[in-house]
BAMARGU-772375 format. One record per residue (C-alpha): residue number from 1; residue in one letter; chain; x, y, z. Coordinates in nm, 2 decimals, m for minus. Each point is the difference from the previous one (the first is absolute). Example, Ala and Ser with C-alpha at 12.3 -4.5 7.8 and 13.67 -1.06 7.14 Angstrom:
<tivexs>
TIVEX resi resn chain   east  north     up
TIVEX    1    A     A   1.23  m0.45   0.78
TIVEX    2    S     A   0.14   0.34  m0.07
</tivexs>
This chain:
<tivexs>
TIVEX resi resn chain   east  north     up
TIVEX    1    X     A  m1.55   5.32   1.23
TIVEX    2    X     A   0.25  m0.08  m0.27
TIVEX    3    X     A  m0.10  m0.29  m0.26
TIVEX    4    X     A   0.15  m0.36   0.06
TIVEX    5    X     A   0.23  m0.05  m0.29
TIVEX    6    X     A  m0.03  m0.38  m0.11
TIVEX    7    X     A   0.31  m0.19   0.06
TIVEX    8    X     A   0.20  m0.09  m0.30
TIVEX    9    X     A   0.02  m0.30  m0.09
TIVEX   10    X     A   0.38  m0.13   0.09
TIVEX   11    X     A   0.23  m0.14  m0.26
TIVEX   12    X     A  m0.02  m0.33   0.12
TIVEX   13    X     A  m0.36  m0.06  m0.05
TIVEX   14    X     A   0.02   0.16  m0.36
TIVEX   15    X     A   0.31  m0.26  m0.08
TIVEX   16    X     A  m0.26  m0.30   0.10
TIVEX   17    X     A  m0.29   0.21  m0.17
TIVEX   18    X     A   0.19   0.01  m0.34
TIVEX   19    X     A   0.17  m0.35   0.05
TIVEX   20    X     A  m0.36  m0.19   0.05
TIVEX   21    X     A  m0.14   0.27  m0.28
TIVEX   22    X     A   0.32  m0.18  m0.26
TIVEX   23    X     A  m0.13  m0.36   0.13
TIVEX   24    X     A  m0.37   0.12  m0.05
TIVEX   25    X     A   0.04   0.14  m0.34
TIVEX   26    X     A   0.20  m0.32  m0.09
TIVEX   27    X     A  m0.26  m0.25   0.17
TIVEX   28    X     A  m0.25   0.19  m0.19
TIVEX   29    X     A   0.17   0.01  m0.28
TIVEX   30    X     A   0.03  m0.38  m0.04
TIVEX   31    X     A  m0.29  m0.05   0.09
TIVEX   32    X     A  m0.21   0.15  m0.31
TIVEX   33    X     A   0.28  m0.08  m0.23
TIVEX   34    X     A  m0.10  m0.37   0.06
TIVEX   35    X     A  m0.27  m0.10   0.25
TIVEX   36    X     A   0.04  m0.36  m0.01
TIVEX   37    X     A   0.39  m0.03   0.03
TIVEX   38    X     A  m0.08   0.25   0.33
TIVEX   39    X     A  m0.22  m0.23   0.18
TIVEX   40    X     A   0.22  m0.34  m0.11
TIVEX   41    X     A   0.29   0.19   0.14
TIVEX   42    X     A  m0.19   0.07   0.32
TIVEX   43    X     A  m0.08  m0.36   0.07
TIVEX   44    X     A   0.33  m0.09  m0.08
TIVEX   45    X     A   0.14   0.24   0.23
TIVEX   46    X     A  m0.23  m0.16   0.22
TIVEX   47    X     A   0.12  m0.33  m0.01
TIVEX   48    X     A   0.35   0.11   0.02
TIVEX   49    X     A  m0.05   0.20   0.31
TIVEX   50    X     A  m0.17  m0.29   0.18
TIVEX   51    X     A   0.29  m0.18  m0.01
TIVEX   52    X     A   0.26   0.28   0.10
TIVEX   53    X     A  m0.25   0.05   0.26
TIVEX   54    X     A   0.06  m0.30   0.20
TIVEX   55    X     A   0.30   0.03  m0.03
TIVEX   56    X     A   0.03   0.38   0.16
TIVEX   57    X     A  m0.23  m0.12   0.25
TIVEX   58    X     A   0.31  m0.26   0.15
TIVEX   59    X     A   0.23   0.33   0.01
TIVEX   60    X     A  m0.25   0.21   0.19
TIVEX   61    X     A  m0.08  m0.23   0.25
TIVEX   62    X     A   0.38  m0.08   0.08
TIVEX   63    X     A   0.07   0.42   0.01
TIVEX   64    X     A  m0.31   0.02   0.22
TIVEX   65    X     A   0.10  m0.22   0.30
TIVEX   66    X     A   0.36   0.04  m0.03
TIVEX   67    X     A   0.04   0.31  m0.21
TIVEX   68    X     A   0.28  m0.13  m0.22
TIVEX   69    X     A   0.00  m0.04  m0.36
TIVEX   70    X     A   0.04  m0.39  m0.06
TIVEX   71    X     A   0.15  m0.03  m0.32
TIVEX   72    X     A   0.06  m0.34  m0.07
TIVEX   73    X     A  m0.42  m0.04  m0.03
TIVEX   74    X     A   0.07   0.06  m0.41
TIVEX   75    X     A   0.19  m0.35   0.04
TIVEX   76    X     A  m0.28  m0.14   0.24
TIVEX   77    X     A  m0.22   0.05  m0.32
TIVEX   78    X     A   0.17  m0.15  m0.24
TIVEX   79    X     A   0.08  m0.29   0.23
TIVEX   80    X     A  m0.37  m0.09  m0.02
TIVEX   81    X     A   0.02   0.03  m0.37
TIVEX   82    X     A   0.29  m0.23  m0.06
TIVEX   83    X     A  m0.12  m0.29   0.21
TIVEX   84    X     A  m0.33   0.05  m0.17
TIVEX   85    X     A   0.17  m0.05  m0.33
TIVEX   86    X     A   0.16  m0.32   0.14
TIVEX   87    X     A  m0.29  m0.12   0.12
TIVEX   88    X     A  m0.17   0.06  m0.33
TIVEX   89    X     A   0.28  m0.24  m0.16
TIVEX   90    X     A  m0.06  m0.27   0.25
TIVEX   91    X     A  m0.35  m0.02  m0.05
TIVEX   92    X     A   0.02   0.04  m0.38
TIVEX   93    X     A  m0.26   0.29   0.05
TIVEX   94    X     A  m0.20   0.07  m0.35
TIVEX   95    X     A  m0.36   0.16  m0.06
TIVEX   96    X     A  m0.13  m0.27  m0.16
TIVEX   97    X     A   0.03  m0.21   0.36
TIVEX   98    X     A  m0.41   0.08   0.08
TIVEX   99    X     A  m0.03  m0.01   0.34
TIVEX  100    X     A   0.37  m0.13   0.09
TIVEX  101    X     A   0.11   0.33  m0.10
TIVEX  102    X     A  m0.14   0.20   0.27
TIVEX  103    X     A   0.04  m0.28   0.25
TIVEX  104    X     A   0.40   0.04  m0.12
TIVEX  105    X     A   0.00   0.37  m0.06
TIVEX  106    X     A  m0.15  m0.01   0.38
TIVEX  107    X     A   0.34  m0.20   0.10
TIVEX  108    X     A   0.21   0.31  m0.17
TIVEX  109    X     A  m0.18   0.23   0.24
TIVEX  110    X     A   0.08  m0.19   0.32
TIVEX  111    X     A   0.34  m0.04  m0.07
TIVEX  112    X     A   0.04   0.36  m0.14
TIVEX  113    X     A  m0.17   0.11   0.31
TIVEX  114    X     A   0.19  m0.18   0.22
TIVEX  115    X     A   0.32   0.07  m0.14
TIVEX  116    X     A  m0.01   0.30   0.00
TIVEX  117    X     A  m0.14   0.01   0.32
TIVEX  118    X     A   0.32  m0.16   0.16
TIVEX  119    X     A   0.24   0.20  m0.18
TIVEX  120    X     A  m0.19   0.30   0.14
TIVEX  121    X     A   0.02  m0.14   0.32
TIVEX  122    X     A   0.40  m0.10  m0.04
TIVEX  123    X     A   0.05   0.35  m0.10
TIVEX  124    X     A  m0.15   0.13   0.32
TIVEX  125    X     A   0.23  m0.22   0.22
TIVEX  126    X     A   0.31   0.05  m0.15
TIVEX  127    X     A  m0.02   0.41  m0.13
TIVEX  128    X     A  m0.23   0.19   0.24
TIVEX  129    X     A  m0.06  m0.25   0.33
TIVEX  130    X     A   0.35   0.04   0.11
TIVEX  131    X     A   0.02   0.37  m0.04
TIVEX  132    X     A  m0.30   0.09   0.08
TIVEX  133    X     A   0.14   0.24   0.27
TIVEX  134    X     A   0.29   0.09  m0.20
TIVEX  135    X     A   0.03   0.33  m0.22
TIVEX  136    X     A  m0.21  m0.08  m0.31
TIVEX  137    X     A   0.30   0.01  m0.22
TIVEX  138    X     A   0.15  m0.33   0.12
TIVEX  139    X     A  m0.30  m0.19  m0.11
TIVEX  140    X     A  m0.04   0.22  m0.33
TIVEX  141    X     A   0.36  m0.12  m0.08
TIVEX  142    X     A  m0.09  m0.34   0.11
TIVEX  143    X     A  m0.34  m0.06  m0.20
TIVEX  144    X     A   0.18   0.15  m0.30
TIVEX  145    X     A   0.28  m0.28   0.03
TIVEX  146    X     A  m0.30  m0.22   0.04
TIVEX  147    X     A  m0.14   0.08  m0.33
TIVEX  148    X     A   0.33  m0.09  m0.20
TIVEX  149    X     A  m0.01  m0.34   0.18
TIVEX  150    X     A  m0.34  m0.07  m0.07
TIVEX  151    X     A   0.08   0.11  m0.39
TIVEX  152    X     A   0.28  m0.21  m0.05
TIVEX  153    X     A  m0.19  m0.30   0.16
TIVEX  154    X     A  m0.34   0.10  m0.26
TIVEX  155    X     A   0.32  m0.01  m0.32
TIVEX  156    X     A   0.15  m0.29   0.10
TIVEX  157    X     A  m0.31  m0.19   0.05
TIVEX  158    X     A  m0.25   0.10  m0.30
TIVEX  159    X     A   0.31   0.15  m0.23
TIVEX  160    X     A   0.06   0.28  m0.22
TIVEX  161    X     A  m0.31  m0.02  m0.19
TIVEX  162    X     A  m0.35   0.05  m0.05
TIVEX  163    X     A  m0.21  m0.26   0.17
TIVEX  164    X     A  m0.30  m0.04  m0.21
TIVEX  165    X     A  m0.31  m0.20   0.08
TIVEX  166    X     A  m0.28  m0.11  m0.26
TIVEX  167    X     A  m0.35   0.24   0.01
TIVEX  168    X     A  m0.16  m0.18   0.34
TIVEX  169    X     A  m0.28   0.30   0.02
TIVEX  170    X     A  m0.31   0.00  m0.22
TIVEX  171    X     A   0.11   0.34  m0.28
TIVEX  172    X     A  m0.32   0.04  m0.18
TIVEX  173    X     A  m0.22   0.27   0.04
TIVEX  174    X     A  m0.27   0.13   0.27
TIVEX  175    X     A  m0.14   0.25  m0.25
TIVEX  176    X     A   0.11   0.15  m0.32
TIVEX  177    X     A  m0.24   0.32  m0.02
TIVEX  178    X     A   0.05   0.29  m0.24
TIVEX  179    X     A   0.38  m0.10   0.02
TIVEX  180    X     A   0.05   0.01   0.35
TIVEX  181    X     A   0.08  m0.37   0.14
TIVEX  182    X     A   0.13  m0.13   0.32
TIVEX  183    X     A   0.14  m0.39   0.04
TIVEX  184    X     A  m0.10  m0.27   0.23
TIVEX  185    X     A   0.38  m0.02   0.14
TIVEX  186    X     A   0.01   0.32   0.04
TIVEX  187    X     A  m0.32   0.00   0.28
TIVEX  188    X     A   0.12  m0.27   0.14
TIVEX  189    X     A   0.30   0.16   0.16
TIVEX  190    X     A  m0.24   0.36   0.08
TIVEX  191    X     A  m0.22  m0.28   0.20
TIVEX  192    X     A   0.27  m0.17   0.13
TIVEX  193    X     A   0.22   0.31   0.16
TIVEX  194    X     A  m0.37   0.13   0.12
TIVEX  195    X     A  m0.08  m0.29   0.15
TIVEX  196    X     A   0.36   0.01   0.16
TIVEX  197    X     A   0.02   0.36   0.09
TIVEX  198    X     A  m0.37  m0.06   0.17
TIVEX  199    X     A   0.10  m0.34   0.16
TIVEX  200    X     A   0.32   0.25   0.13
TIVEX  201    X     A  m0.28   0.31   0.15
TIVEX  202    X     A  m0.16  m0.34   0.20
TIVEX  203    X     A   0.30  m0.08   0.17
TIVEX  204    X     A   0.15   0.38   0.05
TIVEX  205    X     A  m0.37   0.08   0.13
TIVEX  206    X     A  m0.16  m0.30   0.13
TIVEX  207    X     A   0.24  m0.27   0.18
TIVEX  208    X     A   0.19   0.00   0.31
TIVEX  209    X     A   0.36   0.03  m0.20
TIVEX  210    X     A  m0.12   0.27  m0.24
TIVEX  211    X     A  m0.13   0.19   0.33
TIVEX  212    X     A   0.39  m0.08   0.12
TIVEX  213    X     A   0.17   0.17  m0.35
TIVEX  214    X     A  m0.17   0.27  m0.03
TIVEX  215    X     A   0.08   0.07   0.45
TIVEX  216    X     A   0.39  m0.07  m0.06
TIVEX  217    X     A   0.00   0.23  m0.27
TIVEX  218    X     A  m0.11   0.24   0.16
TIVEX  219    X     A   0.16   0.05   0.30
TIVEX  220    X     A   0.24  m0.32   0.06
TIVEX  221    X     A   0.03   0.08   0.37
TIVEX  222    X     A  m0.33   0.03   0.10
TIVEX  223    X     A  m0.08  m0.32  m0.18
TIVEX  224    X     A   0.22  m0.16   0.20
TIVEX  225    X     A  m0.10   0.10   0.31
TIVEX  226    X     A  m0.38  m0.13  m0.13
TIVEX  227    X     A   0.13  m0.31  m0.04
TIVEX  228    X     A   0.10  m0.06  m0.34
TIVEX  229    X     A   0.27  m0.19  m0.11
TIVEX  230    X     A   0.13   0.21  m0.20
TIVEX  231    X     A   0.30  m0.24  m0.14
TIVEX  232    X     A  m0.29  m0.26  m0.14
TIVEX  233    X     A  m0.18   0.29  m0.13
TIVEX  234    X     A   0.29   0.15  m0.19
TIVEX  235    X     A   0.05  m0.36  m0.14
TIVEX  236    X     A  m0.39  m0.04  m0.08
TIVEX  237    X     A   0.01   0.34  m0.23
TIVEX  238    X     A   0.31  m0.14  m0.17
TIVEX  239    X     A  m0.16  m0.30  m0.04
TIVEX  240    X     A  m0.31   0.15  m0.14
TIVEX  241    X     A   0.17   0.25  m0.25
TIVEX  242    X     A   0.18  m0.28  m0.14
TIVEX  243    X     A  m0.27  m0.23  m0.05
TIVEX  244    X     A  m0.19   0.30  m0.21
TIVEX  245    X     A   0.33   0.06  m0.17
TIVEX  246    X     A  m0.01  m0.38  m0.06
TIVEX  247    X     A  m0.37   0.03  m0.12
TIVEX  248    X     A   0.10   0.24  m0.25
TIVEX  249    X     A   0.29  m0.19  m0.19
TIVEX  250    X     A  m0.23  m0.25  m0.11
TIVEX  251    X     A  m0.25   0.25  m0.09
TIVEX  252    X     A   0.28   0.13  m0.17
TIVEX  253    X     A   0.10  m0.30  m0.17
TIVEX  254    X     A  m0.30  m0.12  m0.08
TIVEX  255    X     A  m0.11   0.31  m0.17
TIVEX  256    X     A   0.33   0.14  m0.15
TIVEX  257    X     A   0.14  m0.40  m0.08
TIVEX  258    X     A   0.35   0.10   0.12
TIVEX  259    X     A   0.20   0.07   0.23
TIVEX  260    X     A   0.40   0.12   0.05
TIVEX  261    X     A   0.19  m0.07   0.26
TIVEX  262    X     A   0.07   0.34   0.01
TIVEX  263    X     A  m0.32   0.15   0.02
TIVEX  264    X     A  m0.11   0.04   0.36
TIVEX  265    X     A   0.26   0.32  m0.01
TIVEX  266    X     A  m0.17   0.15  m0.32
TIVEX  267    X     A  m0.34   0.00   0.13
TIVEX  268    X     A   0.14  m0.01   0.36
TIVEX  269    X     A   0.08   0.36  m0.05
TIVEX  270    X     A  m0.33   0.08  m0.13
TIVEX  271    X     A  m0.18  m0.15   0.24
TIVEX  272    X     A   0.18   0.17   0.26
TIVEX  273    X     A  m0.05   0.32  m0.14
TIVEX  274    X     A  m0.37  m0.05  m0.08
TIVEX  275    X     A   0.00  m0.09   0.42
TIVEX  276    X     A   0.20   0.35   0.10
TIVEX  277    X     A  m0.27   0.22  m0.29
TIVEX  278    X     A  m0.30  m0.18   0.19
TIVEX  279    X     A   0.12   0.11   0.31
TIVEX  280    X     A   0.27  m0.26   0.17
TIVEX  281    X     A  m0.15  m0.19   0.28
TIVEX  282    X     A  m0.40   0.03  m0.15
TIVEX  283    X     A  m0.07  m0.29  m0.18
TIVEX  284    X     A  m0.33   0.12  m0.16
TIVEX  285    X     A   0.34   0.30  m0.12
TIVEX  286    X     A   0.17  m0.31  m0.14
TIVEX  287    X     A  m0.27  m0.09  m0.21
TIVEX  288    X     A  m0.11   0.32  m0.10
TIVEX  289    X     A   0.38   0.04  m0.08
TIVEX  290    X     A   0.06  m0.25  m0.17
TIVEX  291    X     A  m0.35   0.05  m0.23
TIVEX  292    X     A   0.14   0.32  m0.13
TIVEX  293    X     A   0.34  m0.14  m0.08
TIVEX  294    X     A  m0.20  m0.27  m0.18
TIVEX  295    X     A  m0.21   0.23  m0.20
TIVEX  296    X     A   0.27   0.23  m0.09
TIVEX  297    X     A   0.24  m0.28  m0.13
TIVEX  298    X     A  m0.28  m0.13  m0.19
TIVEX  299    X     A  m0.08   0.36  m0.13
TIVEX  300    X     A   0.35   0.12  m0.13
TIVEX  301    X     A   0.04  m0.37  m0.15
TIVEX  302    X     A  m0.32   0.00  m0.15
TIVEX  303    X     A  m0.11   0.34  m0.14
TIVEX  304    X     A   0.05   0.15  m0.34
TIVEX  305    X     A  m0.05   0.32   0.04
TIVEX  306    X     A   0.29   0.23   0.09
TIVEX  307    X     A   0.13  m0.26   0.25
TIVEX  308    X     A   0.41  m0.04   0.05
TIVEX  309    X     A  m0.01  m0.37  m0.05
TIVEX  310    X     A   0.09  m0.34   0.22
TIVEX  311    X     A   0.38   0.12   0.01
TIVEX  312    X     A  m0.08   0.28   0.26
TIVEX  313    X     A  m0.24  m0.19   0.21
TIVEX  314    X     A   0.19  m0.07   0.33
TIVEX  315    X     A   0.14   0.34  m0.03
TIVEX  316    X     A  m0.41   0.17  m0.02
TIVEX  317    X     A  m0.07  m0.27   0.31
TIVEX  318    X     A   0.28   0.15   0.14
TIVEX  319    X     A  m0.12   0.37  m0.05
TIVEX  320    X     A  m0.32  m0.08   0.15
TIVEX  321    X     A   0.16  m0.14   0.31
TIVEX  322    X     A   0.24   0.28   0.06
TIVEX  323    X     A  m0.27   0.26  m0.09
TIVEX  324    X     A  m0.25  m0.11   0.22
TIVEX  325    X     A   0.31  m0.01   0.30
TIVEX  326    X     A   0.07   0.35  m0.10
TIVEX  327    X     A  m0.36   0.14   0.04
TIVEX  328    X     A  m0.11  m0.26   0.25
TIVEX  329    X     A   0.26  m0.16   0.20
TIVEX  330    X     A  m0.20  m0.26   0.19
TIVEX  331    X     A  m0.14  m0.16  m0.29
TIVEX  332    X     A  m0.41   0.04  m0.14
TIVEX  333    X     A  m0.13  m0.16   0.33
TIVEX  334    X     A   0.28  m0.01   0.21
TIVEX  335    X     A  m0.03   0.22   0.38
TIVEX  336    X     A   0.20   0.32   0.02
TIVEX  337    X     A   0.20  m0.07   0.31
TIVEX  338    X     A   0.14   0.29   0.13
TIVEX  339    X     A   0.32   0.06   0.04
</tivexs>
């Protein structure tokens, strides 16, 4: 009986072998060139990814109950981080306040939160409710009008200008151990978004509306026929993304101490992408997503050794995402579905 032959290994596999061998080698490389810049870069990347990932999570829920892309949720974002940036100049917010300044910086949350939420919701009535049996086109073409509309309105009402608030969040140190150091801000937003994203499983896996989502999305029909409403619950997971949407542009703004009006389309689009790499529709894929978008930004900015440099960070983002589609259409976690 003749001998089995191994089967060769196919070119694909030895283009993703040597690619993750390049980011090994370079990883690796960093690492023992300087330890502790490694492990601040980590945390930072940490941080970073935190708040990209509740913002990917507000794109993966709408693509997973009505399977459209909604693209105006960059803009949902930043609406929460412009009224939170009012808000902070109507309280007079400052960190010397004591305990008025987390009752105020508590205010900035609610009305970030809620927002946000509305504009979500807004969104959802006037770009996908109508057309929700129409070819997906007409309400790609309508959200993106909707996007320029809710631009303009963010310009004319916070201007062509940075928006800058004074430091609100405590910036000393946790721990400063053989140079490696990691700032209280900083784990405030990690516990924040974790307390979020956990507060988000609960109500995908434990209440009577997350049951609902998680039916419509997968088979709208047959939720339908169960009972659900499906309208209200369409309209709930808008309202939901936006409120984390809204959650995160006062994270943002609280940790960062800026904000553009222009911004929910820069980190929009990353956001977005870090939902599609994850696996659109999973929001644990989101996370996870947006995670490794946070670490390599932080990475390419932050190492010294043999690294291209902050210029060519959206395009390395970028090569990740379209790598990862090439090799793995459906994302890190997402489902294979055949076709």
């Amino acid at each position: 009986m003749p001998a089995v032959l191994p089967r060769a290994p196919s070119p694909k596999r030895l283009l993703v072998a040597a690619i993750l061998g390049v980011i090994g080698v370079w990883l690796t490389g960093n690492l023992l060139h300087d330890p502790a810049v490694f492990v601040d870069l980590v945390l930072i990347g940490i941080t970073v990814g935190a708040l990209y990932g509740l913002i990917a999570v507000g794109y993966t829920l709408v693509y997973g109950i009505v399977e459209r892309f909604n693209f105006a949720h960059g803009d949902v974002f930043v609406y929460g981080a412009l009224i939170a940036v009012s808000a902070s100049r109507w309280l007079g917010l400052r960190s010397d306040a004591g305990l008025q300044r987390w009752l105020d910086v508590l205010v900035m949350f609610a009305l970030a939160i809620g927002l946000s939420a509305f504009t979500s919701w807004m969104v959802e009535r006037v770009a996908f409710r109508p057309f929700l049996r129409a070819p997906r086109l007409t309400s790609l073409v309508t959200v993106i009008g909707l996007t320029f509309v809710l631009e303009n309105i963010a310009l004319v009402w916070q201007g062509n200008h940075y928006n800058a608030i004074p430091p609100v969040l405590p910036s000393g140190r946790i721990f400063d151990v053989a140079g490696i150091h990691y700032t209280w801000d900083g784990l405030i937003v990690v516990t924040a978004a974790a307390l979020l994203a956990l507060g988000l499983w609960w109500l995908m896996g434990s209440t009577r509306h997350g049951k609902a989502m998680r039916a419509t999305a997968q088979d709208v029909d047959a939720a339908e026929m169960l009972g659900v409403n499906v309208t209200w619950t369409i309209s709930f997971t808008f309202l939901i993304g936006g409120a984390l949407a809204g959650a995160a542009g006062a994270l943002y703004l609280l940790y960062e101490q800026y904000v553009t009006w222009d911004l929910g389309f820069n980190l929009g689009v990353v956001a977005l992408s870090a939902a599609v790499l994850g696996g659109i529709g999973n929001p644990v894929g989101a996370l996870l997503g947006a995670l490794l978008m946070g670490l390599t930004q932080s990475f390419n900015e932050g190492f010294t050794w043999y690294t291209p440099g902050s210029d060519w960070t959206s395009s390395i983002v970028f090569a990740v995402l379209i790598a990862t589609l090439v090799f793995r259409p459906e994302g890190l976690l997402g489902e294979q579905v055949p076709g």
